[in-house]
MIMI-32083 format. One line per 10 residues: number of its first residue (from 1); their letters; for each residue x, y, z of N, C-alpha, C. Coordinates in nm, 2 decimals. Example, Ala and Ser with C-alpha at 12.3 -4.5 7.8 and 13.67 -1.06 7.14 Angstrom:
2
1	AS	1.32:-0.57:0.78:1.23:-0.45:0.78:1.32:-0.33:0.78; 1.28:-0.22:0.71:1.37:-0.11:0.71:1.29:0.00:0.79
END
This chain:
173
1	XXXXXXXXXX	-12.00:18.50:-12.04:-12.04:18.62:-11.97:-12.18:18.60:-11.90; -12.24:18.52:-11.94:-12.39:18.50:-11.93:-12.37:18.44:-11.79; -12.28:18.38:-11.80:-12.27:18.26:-11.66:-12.24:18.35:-11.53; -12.16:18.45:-11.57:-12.09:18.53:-11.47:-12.19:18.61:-11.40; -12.29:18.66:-11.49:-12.36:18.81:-11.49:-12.48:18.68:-11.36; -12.51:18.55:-11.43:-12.62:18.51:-11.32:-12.52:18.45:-11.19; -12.40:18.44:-11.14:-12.36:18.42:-11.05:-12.34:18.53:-10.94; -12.33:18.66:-11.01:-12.31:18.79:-10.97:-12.47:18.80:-10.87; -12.59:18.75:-10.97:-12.73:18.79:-10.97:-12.72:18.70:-10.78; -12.72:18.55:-10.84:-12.72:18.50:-10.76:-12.72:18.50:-10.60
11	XXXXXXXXXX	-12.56:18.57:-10.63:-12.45:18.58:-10.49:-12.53:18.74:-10.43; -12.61:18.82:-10.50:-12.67:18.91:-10.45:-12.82:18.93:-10.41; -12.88:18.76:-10.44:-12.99:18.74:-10.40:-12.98:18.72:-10.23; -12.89:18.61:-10.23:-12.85:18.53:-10.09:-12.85:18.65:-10.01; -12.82:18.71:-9.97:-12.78:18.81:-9.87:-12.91:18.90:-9.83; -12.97:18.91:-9.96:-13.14:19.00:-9.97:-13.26:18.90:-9.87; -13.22:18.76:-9.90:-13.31:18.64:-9.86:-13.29:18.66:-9.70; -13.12:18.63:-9.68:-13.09:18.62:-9.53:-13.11:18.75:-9.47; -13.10:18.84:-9.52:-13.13:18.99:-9.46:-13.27:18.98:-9.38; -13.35:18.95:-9.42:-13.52:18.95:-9.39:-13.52:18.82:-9.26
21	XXXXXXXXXX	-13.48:18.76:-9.26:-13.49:18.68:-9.15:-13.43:18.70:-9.05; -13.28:18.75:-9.06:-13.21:18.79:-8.93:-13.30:18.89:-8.89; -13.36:18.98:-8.96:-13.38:19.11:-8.89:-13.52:19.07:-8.81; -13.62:18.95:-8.83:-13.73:18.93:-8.81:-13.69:18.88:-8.64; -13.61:18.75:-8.69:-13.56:18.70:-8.56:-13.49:18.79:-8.42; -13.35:18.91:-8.50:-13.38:18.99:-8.44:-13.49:19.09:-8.32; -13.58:19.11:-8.40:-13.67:19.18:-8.34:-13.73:19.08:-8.27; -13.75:18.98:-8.29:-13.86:18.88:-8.20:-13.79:18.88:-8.08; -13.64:18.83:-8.06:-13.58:18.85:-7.94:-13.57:18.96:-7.90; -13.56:19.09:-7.94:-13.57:19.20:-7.87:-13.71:19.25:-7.80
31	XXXXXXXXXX	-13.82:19.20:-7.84:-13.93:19.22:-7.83:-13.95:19.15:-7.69; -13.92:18.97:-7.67:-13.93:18.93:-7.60:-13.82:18.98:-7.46; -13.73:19.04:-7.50:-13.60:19.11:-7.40:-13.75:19.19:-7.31; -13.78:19.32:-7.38:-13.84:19.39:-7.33:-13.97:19.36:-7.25; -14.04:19.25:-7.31:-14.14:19.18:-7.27:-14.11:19.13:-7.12; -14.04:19.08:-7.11:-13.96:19.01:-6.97:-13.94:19.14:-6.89; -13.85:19.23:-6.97:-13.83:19.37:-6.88:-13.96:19.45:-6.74; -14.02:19.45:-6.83:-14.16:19.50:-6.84:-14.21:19.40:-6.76; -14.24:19.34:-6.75:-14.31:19.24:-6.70:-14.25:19.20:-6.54; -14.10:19.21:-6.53:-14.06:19.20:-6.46:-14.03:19.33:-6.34
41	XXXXXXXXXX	-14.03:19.47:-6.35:-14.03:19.59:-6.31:-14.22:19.59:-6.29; -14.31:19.56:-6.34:-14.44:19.57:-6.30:-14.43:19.47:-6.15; -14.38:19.35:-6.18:-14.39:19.24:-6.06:-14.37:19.31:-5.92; -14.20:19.37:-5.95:-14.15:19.41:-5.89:-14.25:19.56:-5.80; -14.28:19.62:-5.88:-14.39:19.73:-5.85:-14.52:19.70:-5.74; -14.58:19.58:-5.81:-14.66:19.55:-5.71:-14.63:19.47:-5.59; -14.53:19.42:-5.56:-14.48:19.36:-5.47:-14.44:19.45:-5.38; -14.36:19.52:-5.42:-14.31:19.67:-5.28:-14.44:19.67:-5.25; -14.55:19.73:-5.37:-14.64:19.77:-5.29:-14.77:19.72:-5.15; -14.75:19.56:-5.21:-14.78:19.44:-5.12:-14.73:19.48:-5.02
51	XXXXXXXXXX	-14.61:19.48:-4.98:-14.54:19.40:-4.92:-14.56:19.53:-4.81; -14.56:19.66:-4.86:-14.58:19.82:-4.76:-14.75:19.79:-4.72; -14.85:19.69:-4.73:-15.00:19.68:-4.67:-14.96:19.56:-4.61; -14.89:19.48:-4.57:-14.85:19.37:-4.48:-14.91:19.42:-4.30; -14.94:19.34:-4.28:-14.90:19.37:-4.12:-14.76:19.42:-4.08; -14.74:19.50:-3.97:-14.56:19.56:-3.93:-14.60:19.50:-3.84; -14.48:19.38:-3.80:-14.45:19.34:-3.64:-14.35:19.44:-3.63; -14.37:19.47:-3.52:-14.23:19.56:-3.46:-14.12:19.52:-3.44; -14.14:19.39:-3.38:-14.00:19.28:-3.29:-13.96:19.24:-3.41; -14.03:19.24:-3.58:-13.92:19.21:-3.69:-13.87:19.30:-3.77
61	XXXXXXXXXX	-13.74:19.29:-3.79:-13.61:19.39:-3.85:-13.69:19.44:-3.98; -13.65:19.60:-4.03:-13.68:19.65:-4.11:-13.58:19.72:-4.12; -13.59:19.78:-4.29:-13.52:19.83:-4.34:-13.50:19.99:-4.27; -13.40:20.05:-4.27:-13.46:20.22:-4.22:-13.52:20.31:-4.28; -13.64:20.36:-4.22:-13.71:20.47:-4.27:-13.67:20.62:-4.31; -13.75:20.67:-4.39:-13.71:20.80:-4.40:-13.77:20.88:-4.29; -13.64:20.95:-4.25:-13.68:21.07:-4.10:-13.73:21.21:-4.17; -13.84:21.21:-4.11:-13.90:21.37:-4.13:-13.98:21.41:-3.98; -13.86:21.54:-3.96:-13.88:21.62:-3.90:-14.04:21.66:-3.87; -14.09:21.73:-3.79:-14.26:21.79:-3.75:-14.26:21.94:-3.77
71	XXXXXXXXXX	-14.34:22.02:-3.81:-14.31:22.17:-3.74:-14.26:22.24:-3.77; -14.19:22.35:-3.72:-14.07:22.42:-3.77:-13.97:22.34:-3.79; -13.88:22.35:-3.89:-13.74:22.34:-3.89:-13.66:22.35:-3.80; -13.69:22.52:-3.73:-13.58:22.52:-3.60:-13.64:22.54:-3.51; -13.77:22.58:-3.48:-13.88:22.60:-3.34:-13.90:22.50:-3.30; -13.98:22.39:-3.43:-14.04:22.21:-3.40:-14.20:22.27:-3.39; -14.24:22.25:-3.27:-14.41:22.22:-3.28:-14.44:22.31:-3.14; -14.50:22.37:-3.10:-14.54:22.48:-2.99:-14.73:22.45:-3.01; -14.75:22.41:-2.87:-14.89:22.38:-2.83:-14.91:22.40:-2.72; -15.03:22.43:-2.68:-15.09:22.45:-2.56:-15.14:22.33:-2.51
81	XXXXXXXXXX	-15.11:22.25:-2.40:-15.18:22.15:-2.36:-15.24:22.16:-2.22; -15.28:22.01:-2.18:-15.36:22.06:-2.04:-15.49:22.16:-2.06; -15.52:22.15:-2.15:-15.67:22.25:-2.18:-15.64:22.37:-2.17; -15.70:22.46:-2.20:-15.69:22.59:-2.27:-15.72:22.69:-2.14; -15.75:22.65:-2.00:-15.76:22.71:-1.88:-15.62:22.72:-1.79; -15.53:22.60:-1.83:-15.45:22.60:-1.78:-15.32:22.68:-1.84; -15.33:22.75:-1.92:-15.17:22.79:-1.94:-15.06:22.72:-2.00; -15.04:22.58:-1.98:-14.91:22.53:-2.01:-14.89:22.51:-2.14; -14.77:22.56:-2.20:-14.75:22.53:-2.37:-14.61:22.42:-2.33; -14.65:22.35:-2.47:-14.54:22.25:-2.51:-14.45:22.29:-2.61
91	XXXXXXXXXX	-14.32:22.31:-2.61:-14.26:22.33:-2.73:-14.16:22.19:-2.74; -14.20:22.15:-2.87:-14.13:22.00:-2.90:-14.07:22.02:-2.98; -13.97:21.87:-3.05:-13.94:21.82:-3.17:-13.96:21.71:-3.16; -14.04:21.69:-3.30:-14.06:21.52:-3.32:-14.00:21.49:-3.43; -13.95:21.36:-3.43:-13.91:21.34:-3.55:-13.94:21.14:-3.57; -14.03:21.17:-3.73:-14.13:21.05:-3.78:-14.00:20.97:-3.84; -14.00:20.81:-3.77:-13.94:20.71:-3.89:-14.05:20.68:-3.97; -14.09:20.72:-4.11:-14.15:20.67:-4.18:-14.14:20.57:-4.29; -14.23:20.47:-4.31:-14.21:20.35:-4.40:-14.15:20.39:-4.58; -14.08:20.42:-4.62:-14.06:20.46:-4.77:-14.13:20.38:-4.85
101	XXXXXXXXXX	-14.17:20.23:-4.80:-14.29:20.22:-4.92:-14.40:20.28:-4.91; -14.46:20.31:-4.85:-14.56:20.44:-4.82:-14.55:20.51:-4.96; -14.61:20.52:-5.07:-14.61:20.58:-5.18:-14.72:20.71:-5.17; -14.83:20.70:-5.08:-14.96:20.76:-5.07:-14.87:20.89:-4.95; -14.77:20.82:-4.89:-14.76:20.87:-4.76:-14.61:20.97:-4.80; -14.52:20.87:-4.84:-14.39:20.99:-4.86:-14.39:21.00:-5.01; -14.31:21.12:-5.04:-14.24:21.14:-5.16:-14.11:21.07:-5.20; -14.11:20.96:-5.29:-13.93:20.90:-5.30:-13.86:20.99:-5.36; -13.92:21.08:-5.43:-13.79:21.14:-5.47:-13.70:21.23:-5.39; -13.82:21.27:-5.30:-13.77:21.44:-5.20:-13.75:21.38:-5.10
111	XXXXXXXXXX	-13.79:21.24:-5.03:-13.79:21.18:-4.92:-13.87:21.27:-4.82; -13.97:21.34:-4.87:-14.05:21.44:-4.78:-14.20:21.39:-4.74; -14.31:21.45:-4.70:-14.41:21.45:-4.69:-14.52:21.46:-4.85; -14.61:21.35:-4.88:-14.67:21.37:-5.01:-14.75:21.49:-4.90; -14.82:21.62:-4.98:-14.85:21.72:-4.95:-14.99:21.70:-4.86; -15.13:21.66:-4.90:-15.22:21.59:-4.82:-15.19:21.51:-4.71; -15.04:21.43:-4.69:-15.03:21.37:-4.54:-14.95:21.44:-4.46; -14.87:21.50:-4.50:-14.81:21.64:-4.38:-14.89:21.68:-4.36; -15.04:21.72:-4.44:-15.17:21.80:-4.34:-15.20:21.68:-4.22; -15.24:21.61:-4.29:-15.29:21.53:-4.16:-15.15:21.49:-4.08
121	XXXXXXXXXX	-15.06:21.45:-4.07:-15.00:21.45:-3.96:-14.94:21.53:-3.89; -14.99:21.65:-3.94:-14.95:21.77:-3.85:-15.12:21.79:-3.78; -15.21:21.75:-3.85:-15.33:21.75:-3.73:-15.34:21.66:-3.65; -15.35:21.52:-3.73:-15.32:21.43:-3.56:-15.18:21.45:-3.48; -15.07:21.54:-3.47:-15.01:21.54:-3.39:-15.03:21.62:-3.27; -15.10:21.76:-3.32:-15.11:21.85:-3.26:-15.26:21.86:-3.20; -15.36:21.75:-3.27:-15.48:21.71:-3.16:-15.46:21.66:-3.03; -15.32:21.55:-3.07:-15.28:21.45:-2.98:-15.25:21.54:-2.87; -15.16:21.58:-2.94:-15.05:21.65:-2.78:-15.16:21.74:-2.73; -15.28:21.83:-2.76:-15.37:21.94:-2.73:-15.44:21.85:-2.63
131	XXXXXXXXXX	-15.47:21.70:-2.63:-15.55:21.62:-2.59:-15.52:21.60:-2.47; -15.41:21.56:-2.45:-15.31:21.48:-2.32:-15.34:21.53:-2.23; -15.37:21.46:-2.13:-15.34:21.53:-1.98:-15.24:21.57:-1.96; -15.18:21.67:-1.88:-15.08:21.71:-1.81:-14.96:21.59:-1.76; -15.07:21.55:-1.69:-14.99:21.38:-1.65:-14.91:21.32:-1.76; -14.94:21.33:-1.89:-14.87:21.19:-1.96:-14.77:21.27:-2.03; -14.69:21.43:-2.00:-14.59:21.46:-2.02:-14.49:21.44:-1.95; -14.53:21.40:-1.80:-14.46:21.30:-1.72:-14.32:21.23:-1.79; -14.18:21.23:-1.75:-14.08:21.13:-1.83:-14.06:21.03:-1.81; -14.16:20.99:-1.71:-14.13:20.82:-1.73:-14.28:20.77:-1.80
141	XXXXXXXXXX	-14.40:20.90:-1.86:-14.47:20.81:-1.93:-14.44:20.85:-2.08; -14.31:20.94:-2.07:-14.26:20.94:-2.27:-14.34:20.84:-2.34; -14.26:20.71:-2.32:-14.28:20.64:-2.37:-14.39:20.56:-2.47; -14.51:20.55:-2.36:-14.61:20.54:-2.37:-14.70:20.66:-2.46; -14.64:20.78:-2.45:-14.69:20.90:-2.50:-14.60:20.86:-2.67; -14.48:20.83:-2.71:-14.45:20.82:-2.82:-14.52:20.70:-2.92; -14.55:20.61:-2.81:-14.63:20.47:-2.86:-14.79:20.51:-2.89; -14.84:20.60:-2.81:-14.94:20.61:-2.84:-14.99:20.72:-2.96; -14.86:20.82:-2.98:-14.90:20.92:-3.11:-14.85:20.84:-3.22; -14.78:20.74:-3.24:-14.76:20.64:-3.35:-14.88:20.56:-3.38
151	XXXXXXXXXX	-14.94:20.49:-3.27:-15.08:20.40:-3.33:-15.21:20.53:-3.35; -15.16:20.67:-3.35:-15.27:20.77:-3.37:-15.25:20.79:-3.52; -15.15:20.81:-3.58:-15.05:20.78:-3.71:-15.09:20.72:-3.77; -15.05:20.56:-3.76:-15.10:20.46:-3.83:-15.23:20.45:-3.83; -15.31:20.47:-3.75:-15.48:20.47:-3.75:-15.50:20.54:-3.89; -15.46:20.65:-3.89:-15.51:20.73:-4.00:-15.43:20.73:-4.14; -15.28:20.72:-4.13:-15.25:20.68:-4.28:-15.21:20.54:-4.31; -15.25:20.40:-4.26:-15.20:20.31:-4.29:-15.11:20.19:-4.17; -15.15:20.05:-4.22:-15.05:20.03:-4.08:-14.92:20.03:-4.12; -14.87:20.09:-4.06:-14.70:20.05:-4.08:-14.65:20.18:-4.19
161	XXXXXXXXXX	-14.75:20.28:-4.17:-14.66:20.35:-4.21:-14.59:20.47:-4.12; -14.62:20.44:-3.97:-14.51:20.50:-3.90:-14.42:20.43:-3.81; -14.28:20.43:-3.88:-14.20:20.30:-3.76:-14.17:20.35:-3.61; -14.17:20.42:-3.62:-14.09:20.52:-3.52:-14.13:20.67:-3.48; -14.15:20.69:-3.32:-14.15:20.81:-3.30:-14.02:20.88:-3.23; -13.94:20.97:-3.26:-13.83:21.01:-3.17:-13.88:21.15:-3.13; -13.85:21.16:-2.99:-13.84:21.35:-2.89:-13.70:21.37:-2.91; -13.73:21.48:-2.97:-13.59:21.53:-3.01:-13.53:21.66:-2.90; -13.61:21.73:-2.85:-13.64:21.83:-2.72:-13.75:21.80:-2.72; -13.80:21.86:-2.57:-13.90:21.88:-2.49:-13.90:21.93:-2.35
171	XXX	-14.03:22.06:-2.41:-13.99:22.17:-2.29:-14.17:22.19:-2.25; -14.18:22.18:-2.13:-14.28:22.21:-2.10:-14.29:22.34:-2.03; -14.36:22.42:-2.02:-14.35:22.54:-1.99:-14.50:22.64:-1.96
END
């Protein structure tokens, strides 16, 4: 019986021994899982973010931006331009391709305006167009007039964080 009672002891040591090391080993690889995790989603973090302060060439392909509207919803933007002697108001719609890495600039979750840069790009828009001569609502200098309220854009939040300007109406009056 003596023999039995320490084979019993024995066969219940083994299991207590190996218990302690699987679970150590365990954890060391789980540790190192998350280690890599982690490590790897930071990389990745600062890299978008790199990669949104790059120079934007135009002429190279980009991903699509998030469109946000200017203005009213259904009015758009109503300004007086040609100087404040002349009379003539502008009623537009603009609508911003903006860069979604822009973190300072858009919201990812709402795809909207972070709240500080819809102020400013509702003031440089509405400086801009207050600015313009009469002349550059002209429609063959659109163009030029959407190129130029984009590099007014970028001047002030960033390069490249506006891809695109679209006229969505435009009424002079």
């Amino acid at each position: 019986m003596a023999e039995e009672e320490k084979e019993v002891e024995s066969a219940a040591e083994e299991p207590k021994k190996k218990s302690p090391i699987i679970l150590i080993v365990v954890l060391v690889l789980v540790g190192l899982v998350l280690a890599v995790g982690i490590s790897t989603f930071v990389m990745k973090q600062m890299m978008a973010d790199a990669a949104s302060e790059e120079d934007f060439d135009e002429n190279k392909p980009h991903d699509s931006g998030v469109f946000i509207k200017l203005g009213d919803p259904k009015e758009g933007i109503l300004v007086n331009v040609g100087g404040s002697r002349n009379g003539k108001m502008l009623k537009t719609n603009i609508i911003l391709e903006m860069n979604p890495g822009k973190k300072s600039v858009i919201n990812e979750e709402t795809g909207t305006f972070q709240p500080d840069a819809e102020i400013k790009v509702m003031d440089i828009t509405t400086q801009f167009l207050r600015s313009a001569a009469l002349e550059d609502f002209d429609a063959q200098k659109q163009a030029d007039l959407k190129k130029q309220l984009k590099e007014a854009l970028n001047a002030e939040l960033g390069n490249a964080a506006v891809y695109d300007v679209y006229i969505t109406s435009f009424l002079l009056m």
